[in-house]
C-alpha positions in Angstrom: 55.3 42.1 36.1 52.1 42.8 36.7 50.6 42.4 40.6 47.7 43.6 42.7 45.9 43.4 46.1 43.0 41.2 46.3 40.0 42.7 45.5 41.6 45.2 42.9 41.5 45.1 38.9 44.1 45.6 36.9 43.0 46.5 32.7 45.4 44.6 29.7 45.0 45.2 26.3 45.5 43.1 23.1 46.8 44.0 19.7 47.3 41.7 16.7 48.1 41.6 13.0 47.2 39.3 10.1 49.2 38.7 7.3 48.0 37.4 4.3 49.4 36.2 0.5 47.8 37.9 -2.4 48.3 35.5 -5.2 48.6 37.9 -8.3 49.1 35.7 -11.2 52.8 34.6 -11.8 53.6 36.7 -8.4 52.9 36.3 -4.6 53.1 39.2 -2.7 51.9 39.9 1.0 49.1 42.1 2.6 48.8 42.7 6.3 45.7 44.3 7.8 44.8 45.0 12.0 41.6 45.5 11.0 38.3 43.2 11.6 40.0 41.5 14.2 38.1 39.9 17.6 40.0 38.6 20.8 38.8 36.1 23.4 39.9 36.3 26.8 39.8 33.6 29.3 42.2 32.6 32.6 43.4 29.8 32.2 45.3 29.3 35.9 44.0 30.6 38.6 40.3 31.2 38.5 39.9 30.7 42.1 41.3 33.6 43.0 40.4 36.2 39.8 37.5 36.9 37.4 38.1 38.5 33.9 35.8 40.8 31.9 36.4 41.8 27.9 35.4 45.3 28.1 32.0 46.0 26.0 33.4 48.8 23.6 36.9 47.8 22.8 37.5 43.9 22.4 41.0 44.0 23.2 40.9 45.6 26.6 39.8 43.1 29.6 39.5 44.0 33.0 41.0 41.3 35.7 39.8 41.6 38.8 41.6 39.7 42.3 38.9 38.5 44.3 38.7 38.8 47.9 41.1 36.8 50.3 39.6 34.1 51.5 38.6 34.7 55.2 40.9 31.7 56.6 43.7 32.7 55.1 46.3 34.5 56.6 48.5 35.6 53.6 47.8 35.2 49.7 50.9 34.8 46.9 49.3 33.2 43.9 49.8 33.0 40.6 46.8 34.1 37.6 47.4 33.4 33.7 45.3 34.9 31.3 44.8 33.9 27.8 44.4 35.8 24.8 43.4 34.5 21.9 42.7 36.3 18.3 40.7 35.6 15.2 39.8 36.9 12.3 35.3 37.9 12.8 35.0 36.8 9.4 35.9 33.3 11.3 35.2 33.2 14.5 35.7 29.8 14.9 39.3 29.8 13.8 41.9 31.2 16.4 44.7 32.5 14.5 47.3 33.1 17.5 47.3 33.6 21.1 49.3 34.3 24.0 49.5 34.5 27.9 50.2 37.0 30.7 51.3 36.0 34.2 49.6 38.2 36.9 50.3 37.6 40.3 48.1 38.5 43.3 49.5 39.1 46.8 48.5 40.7 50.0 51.7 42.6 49.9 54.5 43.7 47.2 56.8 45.9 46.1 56.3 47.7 42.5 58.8 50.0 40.5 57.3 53.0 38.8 56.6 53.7 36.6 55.6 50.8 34.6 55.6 51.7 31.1 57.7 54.1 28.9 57.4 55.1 25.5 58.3 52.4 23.1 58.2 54.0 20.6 61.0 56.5 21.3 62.9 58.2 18.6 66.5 57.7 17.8 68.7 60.4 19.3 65.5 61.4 21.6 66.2 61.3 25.3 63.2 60.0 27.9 63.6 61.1 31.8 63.1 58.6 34.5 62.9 59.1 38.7 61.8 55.4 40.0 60.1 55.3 42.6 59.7 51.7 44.8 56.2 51.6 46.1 55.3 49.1 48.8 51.4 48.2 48.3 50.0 46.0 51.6 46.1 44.8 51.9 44.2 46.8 54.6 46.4 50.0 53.2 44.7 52.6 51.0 47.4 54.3 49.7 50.8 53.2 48.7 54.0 53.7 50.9 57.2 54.9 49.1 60.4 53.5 50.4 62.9 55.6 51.0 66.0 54.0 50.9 65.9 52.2 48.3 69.1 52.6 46.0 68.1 52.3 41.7 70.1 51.3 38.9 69.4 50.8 35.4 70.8 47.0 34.2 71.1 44.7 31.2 70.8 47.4 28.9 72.7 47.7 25.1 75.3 50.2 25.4 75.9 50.9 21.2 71.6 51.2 21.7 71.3 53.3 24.2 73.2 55.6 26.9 72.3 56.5 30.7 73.1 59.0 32.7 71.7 59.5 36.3 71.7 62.7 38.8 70.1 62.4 42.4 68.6 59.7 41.5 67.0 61.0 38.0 68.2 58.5 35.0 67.8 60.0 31.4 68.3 57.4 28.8 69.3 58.2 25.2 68.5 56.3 22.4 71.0 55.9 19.7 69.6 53.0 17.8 66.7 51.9 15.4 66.6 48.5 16.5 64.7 46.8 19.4 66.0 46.7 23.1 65.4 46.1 26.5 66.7 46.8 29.5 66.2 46.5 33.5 65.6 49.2 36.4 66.8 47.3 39.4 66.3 48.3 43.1 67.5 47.5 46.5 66.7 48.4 49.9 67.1 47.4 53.4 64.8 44.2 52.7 65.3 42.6 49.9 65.4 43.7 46.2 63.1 43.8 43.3 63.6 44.6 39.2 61.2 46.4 36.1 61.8 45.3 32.8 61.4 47.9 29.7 61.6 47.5 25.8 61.7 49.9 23.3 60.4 49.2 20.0 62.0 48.3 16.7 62.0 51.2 14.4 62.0 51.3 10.5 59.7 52.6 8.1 57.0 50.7 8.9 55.0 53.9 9.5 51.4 52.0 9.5 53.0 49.7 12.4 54.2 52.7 14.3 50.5 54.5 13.7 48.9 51.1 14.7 50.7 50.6 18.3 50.1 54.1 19.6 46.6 53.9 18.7 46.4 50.3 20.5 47.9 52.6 23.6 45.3 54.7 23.8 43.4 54.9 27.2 39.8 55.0 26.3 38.7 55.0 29.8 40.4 58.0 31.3 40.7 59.6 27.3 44.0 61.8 27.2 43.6 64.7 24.9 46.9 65.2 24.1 47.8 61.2 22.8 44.0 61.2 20.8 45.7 64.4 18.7 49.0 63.1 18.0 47.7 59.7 16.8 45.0 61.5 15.1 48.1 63.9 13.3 50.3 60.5 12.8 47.0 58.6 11.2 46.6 61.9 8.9 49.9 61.9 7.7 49.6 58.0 6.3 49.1 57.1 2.1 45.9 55.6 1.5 47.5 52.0 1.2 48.7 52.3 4.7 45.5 53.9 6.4 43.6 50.7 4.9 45.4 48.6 7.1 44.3 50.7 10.4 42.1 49.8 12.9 41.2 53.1 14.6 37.8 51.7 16.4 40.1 52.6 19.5 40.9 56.0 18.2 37.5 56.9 17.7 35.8 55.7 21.1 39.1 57.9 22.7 37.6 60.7 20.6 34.3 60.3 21.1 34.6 60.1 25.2 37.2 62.7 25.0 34.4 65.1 23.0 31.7 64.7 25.5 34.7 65.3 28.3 35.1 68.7 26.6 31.5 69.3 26.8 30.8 68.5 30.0 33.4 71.2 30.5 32.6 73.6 28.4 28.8 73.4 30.4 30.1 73.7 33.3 31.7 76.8 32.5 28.8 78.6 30.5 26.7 77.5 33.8 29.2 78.9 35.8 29.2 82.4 33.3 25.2 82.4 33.5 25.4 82.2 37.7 27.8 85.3 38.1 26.0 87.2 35.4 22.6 86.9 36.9 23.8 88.6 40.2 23.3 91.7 39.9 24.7 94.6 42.3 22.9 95.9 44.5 22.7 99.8 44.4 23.8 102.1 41.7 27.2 102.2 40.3 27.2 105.1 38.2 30.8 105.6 36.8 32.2 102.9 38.2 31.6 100.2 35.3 33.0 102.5 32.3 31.1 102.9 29.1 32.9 100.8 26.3 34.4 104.1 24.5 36.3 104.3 28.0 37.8 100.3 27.5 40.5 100.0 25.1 42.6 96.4 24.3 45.8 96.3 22.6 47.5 93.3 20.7 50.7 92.1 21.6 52.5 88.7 21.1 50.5 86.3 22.8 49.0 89.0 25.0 46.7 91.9 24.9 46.9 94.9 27.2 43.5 95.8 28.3 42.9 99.5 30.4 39.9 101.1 31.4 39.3 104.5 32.9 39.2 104.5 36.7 36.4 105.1 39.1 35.7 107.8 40.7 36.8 108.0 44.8 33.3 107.6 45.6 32.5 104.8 43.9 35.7 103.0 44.6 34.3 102.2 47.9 31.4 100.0 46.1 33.9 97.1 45.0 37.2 95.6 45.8 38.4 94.3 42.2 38.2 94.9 38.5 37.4 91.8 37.0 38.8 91.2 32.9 37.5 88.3 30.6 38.8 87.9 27.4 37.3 84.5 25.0 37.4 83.7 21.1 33.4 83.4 21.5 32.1 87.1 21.6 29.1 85.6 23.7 31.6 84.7 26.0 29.9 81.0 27.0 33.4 78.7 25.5 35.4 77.0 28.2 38.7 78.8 27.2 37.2 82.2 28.3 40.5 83.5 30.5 39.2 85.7 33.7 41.7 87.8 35.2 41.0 89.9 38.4 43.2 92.6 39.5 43.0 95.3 42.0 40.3 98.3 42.1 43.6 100.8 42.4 45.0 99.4 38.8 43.5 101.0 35.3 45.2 98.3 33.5 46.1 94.7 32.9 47.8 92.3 30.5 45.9 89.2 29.6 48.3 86.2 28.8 48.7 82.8 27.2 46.3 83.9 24.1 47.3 82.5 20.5 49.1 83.9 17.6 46.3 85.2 15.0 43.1 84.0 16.9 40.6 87.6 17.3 39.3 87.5 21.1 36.6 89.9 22.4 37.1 91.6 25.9 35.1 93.2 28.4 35.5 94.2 32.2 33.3 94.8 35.0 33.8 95.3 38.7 33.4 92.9 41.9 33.2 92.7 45.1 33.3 89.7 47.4 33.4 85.9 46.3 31.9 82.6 45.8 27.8 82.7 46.2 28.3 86.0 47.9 29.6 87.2 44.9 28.2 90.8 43.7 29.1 91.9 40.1 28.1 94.9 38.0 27.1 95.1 34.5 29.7 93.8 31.7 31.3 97.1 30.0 31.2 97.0 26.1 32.3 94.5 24.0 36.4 95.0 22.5 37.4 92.8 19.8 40.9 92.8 19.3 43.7 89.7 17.0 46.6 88.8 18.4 50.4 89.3 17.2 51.2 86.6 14.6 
């Protein structure tokens, strides 16, 4: 169920099929495509108290937003349905199916989380679940979490799935292809409330599968990780079934997630460029060492990097020894890993690195932080590959 405070938004999104005949003579066979298709969205109860907005990008993805209690009200508990309607763009005109959501705005409720699990979970794969019963209240910027409240996991198919809870932790096993729901129920001191979950029907409908976790895909807040395995599951498809796709989604996730990396990866270089234009003040004659003295070893994963040590004198001109290690012998890429260590060690081990990529290391010594920072000149350039 979803709910919200007045004067919040909450985003829905739309997915849809057509299926089709293809006459072919003496037989009739069907086609299915989830392509070239548009969605209208509209409240159809309600639009006192809520406005909606088809986001400009992606069609099926519409932003309601809870207006403002009115002023002479002293409580709000109403009731918003929004319509969605699809058609084909090819024919506009002609709505081919449509369906409604019940939303509810109040100036105070109770909400299981979370909201959504993963439909599309795997027979014999187990999910991990800790509810949590949040009590939302207008005038309240954050959520409160109550406490007491006591969960349970309801109206649920044992021969499809099993639970087991600890403290308060459920994990839930599925052992079945075939589509369920079920109910995580809690109660407290004050009343009671209930979230209802469904997990998908699985067969070899691969395309469908493909389809429905690239209709999941947040294109707002892009997450990197569910843009590269719907990208891997689209990849894998035949030819037939990757007609039938609509990845418009999939590519405005990519396309904001690739100016995300970017934005990061400039920060970073921008960051490189700031700490390498300060230069130290005074001479530090043996305490950076030439490259012959900076060696770097491969190990799994890992790569040991030592240096020779400063003299006692010049010791007393820094406090740290700082490493960096990158795949980019310039040394600009956001996965550059810096590693500082103290000016006492002649060695340190660099982890988290990947199997067969060649990295390029260098050290240089430091003393101080942030915009006081003082650095001296990069050693030589190591290049070194990792362990496969």
């Amino acid at each position: 169920m979803y709910k919200g405070l007045p004067g919040t938004s909450i985003t829905l999104i739309a997915a849809a099929e057509k299926n089709f005949l293809i006459d072919e003579g003496a037989e009739t066979t069907y086609g299915r495509t989830f392509k070239n298709l548009g969605f209208k969205w509209s409240i159809t109860d309600g639009e006192e108290f809520a406005t909606i907005k088809a986001d400009a990008e992606d069609p099926g993805k519409a932003v309601v937003t809870f207006k403002d209690m009115p002023k002479d009200w002293d409580s709000i508990g109403e009731r918003v349905a929004v319509k969605v309607e699809t058609f084909d763009k090819k024919y506009p005109d002609d709505m081919m199916a449509e369906t409604e959501q019940d939303l509810y705005v109040e100036d105070e409720f109770y909400q299981i989380y979370p909201l959504e699990i993963d439909e599309n979970l795997e027979a014999g794969k187990s999910i991990t679940i800790k509810p949590e019963l949040r009590r939302y209240k207008l005038g309240t910027a954050n959520y409160s979490v109550v406490g007491d409240a006591r969960f349970e996991i309801a109206e649920y198919d044992e021969d499809g799935m099993s639970v087991n809870e600890s403290n308060g932790t459920f994990t839930i096993k599925r052992l079945r292809d075939f589509g369920m729901d079920f109910v995580i129920r809690a109660d407290w001191e004050d009343g009671e409330e209930e979230e209802g979950y469904w997990f998908s029907p699985l067969d070899d409908d691969n395309a469908w599968l493909v389809q429905d976790m690239i209709n999941h895909l947040d294109t707002a807040n892009p997450n990197k990780d569910a843009i590269d395995k719907a990208r891997a599951a689209y990849n894998k498809l035949s030819d037939e079934e990757k007609e039938e796709i609509d990845t418009s989604r999939l590519t405005i996730a990519e396309t904001k997630q690739a100016a995300k990396d970017k934005e990061a990866a400039d920060r970073a270089a921008a960051e490189a460029a700031r700490i390498d234009a300060l230069e130290w003040n005074g001479t530090l004659s043996g305490a950076v060492p030439a490259a012959k003295s900076v060696k770097a070893k491969a190990a799994k994963k890992s790569v040991k990097v030592s240096w020779k040590k400063a003299t006692k004198k010049n010791l007393k001109k820094f406090d740290k020894v700082e490493i960096q290690v990158c795949t980019d012998k310039s040394f600009q890429r956001a996965n550059t890993k810096r590693v500082e260590v103290k000016k006492s060690k002649k060695s340190a081990t660099v982890k988290g690195l990947v199997k067969g990529k060649t990295y390029y290391v260098r050290v240089r010594d430091v003393k101080g932080s942030g915009t006081g920072k003082l650095v001296s000149k990069w050693s030589g350039v190591k290049k070194v590959k990792i362990k496969k």
